[in-house]
C-alpha positions, 0 to 999 in steps of 0.5 A: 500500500502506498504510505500516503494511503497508510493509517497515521496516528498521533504517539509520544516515541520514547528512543533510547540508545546505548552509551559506552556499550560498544567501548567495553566489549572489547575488554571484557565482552561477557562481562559487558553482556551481563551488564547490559542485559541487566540494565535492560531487564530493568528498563523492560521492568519500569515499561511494564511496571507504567503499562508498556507494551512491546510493540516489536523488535528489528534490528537493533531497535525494540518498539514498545507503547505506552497508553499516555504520554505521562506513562511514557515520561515516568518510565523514561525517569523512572529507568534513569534513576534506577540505572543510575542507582546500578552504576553509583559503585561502578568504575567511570570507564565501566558505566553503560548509561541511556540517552533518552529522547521523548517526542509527542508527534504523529507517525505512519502506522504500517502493519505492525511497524511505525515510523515517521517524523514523529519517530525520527523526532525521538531520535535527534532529540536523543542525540541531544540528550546526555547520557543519564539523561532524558530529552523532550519536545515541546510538544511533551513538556506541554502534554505532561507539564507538572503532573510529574516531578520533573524539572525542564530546561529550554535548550531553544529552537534546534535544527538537527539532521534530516527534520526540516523545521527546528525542534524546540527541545528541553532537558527533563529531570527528576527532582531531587528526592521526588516520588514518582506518581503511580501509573495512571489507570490507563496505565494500569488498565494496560498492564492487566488487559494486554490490550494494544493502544495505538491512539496517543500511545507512547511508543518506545524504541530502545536502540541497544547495540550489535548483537544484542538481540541474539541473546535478548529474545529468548526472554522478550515478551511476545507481540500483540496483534494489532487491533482492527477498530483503533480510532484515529484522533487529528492532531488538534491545532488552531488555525495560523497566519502570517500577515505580510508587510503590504507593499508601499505603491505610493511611489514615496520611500518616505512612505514606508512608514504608513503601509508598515503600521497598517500591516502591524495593526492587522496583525495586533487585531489578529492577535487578539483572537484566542483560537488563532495563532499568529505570527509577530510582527518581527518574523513577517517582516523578514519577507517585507521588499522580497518575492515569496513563495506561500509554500516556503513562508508556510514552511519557514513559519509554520503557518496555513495562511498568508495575508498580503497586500499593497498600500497606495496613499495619495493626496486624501485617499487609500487604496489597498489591495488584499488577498488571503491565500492558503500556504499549502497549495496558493489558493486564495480564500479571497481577495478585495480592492478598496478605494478609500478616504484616509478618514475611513481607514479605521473602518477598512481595518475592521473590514478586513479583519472581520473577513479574515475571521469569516474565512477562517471559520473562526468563532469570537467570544463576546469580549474579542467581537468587542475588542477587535472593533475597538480603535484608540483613535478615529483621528487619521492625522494623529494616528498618521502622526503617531506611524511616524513616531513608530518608525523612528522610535524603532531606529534605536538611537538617541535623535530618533528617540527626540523626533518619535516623543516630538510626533507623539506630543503633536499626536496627543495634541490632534486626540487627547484621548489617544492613549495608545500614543500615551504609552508609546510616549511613555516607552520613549521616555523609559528608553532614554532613562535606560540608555542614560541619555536624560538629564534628569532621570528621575523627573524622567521616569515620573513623567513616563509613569504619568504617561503609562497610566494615562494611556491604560485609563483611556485604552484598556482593551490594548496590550501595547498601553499594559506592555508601556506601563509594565517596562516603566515599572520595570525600569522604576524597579517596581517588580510587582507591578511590573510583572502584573501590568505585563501579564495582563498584556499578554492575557489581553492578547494570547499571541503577545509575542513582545509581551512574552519577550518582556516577562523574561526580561523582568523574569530575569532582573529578578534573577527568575532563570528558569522562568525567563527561559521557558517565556523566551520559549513561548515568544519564540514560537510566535516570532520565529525569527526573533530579534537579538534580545531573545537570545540575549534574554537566554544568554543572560539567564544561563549567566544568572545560572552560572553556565557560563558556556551556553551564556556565550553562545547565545549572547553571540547570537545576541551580536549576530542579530545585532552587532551594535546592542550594549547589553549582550556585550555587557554579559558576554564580558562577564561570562569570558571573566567567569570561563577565565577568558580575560583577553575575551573579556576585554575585546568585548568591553574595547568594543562596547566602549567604541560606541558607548563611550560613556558607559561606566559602572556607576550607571549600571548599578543604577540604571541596570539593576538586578533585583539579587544583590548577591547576583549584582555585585557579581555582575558588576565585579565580573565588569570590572574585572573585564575592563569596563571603567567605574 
């Protein structure tokens, strides 16, 4: 039968392989044999103990099943704190231990085999795991969460051979002391009825070595014949999109500016639809001047739809032009032509968004029909002015910072009521304190927390008023409030990817590690193709954990994305002085100096705070160390 004519089914695959086997047979081969067939009982044991079934042997692969994901993961803990309890007393050079790679995904059901990306999955993430140890996709970590004791660790996006996306992956761990629950009743009900379970199974495949197998089968279980009324569940995924820069046609560079903001409201409408998933602004906008093939951008961003367009502004009037299209084959759900007064600019926002929606087969709650038709200002010249203060803003450098508050103030003054000019105002202000550009800081920070509230008093319903007020909290180190003003950004707006990027920042100051890796995670996936502070958040964050070495290389991810930034350099100084690199150290800071020349220590331990003395002085010391003047 062809594959593509073949059952499909969504299972977690458990892949474990040998380490060290193949480096002692030649020392002492029967020795080694009994070792390993030991190991294997006890890993056989813990699969039948969770209400495992062995699915099949070939080659040097078994494939066993599990009947929920949870099973599949205790098991994989459960065999690695056992044989680490058989290896405590044994020789470094002797010890045999498992790699371990769990992946949830689907997989090709052929007769009585299995296999597919959601298999092939397994194994990369094997081969990323250290011996000992367990590593899982995202989409187990999020299947299980904390129903087990199980600690995880972001290793990010990877890309690892022959799987054409990145896989997120993470390191689980079993916490130190922690009790396993009891296998589930599913589990349970497994072990006594010896029943095949297909659907949402958790297939083990344990890679063991050469040979092996020639003495292993005399004491293998027997396989179940396959079950002939298995029911296949789709894999439950919410609709995804990706909104395209529109093309300026205004035959004016100087425009760029409008047919961008119309794009990035779009796609912040969009976002606030829970049953969507959209990509941010900073990925779309990788495509933005280039000729695009749907399929790729499907590919690149993981989204089935595409929204394009084009943009011409000429004297009073607009006229835009949408299609939206499906990723997989090009074909276009629909597509319009709009003639426009500026004024009603508003109104076509909603139009289209509302058409979007209907081609989607999207249902809104009561509370996104009322958000999604809710704008911030009906006013086109404040809201033309405030697009110009977006651009500028976004050049990140100090005059451009002057020119974006300057359009914000002339916004404000066309619509007093435009609280979403309010907050961008606020973040300008909030920015400069942190650059150390103002010459009176702490008036600086009142005026850009006046302003963050003003903007929530008068637009509530928008994440990016929220998002302002939490990154002033932020930078007036008022925590708390910081981290509710955030939150509720993100709660707004599910796919708030900034407002994720924003929590870890925060997340981090408070020295909050861990937690700042797995929200790096979570914006990642909404903005695959992030900007330099995503991995300058996961940088900092290994920093914080004192492993220095992964602080290194993502903080020069960090410099790739953008060589100009002053925090990467900062942490990647203090993380060559801590590995013991002091010639690296002072590169960083030589380089750092060339365009910041006034950066000193004084103002760090104001304007950069970390909310852990112990972790500040460290920090500070470690720049001192590298070079960085006080």
């Amino acid at each position: 039968m062809s594959e593509d004519r073949l059952p499909r089914k969504l299972a977690a695959i458990f892949y474990a392989d040998v380490v060290g086997y193949s480096r002692l047979t030649g020392e002492d081969e029967e020795g080694t044999h009994r070792q390993l067939k030991s190991h294997f009982e006890a890993v056989s044991a813990s699969i039948n103990t969770y209400g495992g079934t062995v699915v099949k042997y070939a080659g040097d692969a078994v494939l066993a099943q599990f009947p929920t994901v949870t099973d599949a993961l205790a098991s994989a803990a459960d065999v690695q704190r056992d044989l680490a309890e058989r290896n405590r007393d044994v020789p470094d050079q002797r010890k045999i231990q498992f790699r371990i790679g769990v992946n949830l995904g689907e997989v090709i059901v052929d007769g009585d085999d299995i296999h597919g990306d959601g298999v092939n999955v397994a194994a990369r993430l094997e081969g990323l795991a250290e011996p000992g140890g367990i590593c899982i996709s995202d989409s187990v970590k999020s299947a299980v969460g904390n129903k087990l004791p199980i600690e995880y660790e972001s290793l990010g996006a990877q890309q690892v051979k022959n799987i054409a996306d990145p896989i997120r992956a993470y390191y689980a761990r079993l916490q130190p002391g922690a009790t396993l629950p009891e296998p589930s009743g599913a589990a349970k009900l497994q072990k006594t009825s010896s029943v095949r379970v297909t659907v949402g199974a958790a297939v083990i495949a344990l890679v063991i070595g050469s040979g092996l197998l020639l003495w292993l089968e005399p004491w293998a279980p027997e396989i179940e014949p396959a079950a002939d009324d298995q029911i296949t569940l789709p894999l439950a995924e919410k609709p995804s999109i990706a909104v395209l820069p529109f093309n300026n046609m205004s035959g004016d560079t100087a425009q760029e500016y409008f047919s961008d903001g119309i794009s990035e409201d779009i796609i912040t409408d969009l976002s606030r639809v829970s049953g969507l998933k959209v990509i941010d602004r900073n990925s779309s906008f990788t495509y933005k001047g280039k000729a695009v093939k749907l399929q790729q951008v499907g590919k690149d961003l993981g989204v089935q739809y595409v929204l394009q367009g084009s943009i011409r502004k000429a004297g009073h009037r607009v006229r835009i032009t949408t299609q939206l299209a499906k990723t997989a084959d090009g074909y276009q759900l629909w597509a319009e032509r709009y003639d426009r007064e500026q004024g009603d600019i508003f109104a076509l926002q909603d139009e289209i968004t509302e058409k979007i929606i209907s081609a989607l087969l999207i249902k809104l709650s009561g509370d996104e029909k009322d958000q999604l038709t809710y704008r911030p200002t009906r006013n086109f010249e404040a809201y033309d002015l405030f697009l110009q203060g977006q651009q500028h803003f976004r050049a990140g450098n100090k005059e451009d910072n002057l020119l974006a508050q300057e359009l914000y103030r002339q916004a404000i003054a066309l619509d007093t009521g435009f609280g979403r000019a309010y907050g961008a105002y606020a973040v300008t202000l909030a920015f400069s304190f942190a650059r150390g550009w103002s010459d009176r800081p702490g008036e600086t920070l009142d005026r850009a927390l006046e302003l963050a509230q003003r903007a929530i008093q008068l637009n509530e319903f928008l994440p990016q008023t929220h998002w302002a007020l939490g990154y002033t909290y932020m930078q007036r180190k008022e925590w708390d409030n910081a981290l509710a003003a955030v939150q509720h950004a993100v709660t707004l707006v599910p796919n708030f990817a900034d407002g994720y990027g924003l929590l870890a920042l925060i997340n981090n100051r408070l020295s909050r590690a861990d937690e700042a890796i797995e929200l790096i995670g979570k914006a990642m996936k909404l903005n695959p193709y992030y900007t330099w502070d995503y991995p300058y958040n996961l940088g900092r964050a290994y920093y914080t954990k004192g492993q220095y070495g992964k602080a290194v290389d993502y903080l020069h991810q960090a410099l790739e994305r953008n060589e100009a930034v002053t925090y990467p350099r900062l942490f990647l100084a203090a993380s060559y002085v801590e590995l013991g690199q002091t010639e690296d150290a002072a590169w960083e800071i030589t380089q750092l100096q060339m365009t910041n020349p006034d950066m000193r220590l004084s103002h760090l331990a104001n304007a950069h705070q970390i909310a852990d003395e112990v972790l500040m002085q460290r920090f500070l010391t470690d720049l001192r160390k590298a070079g960085l003047p006080e």
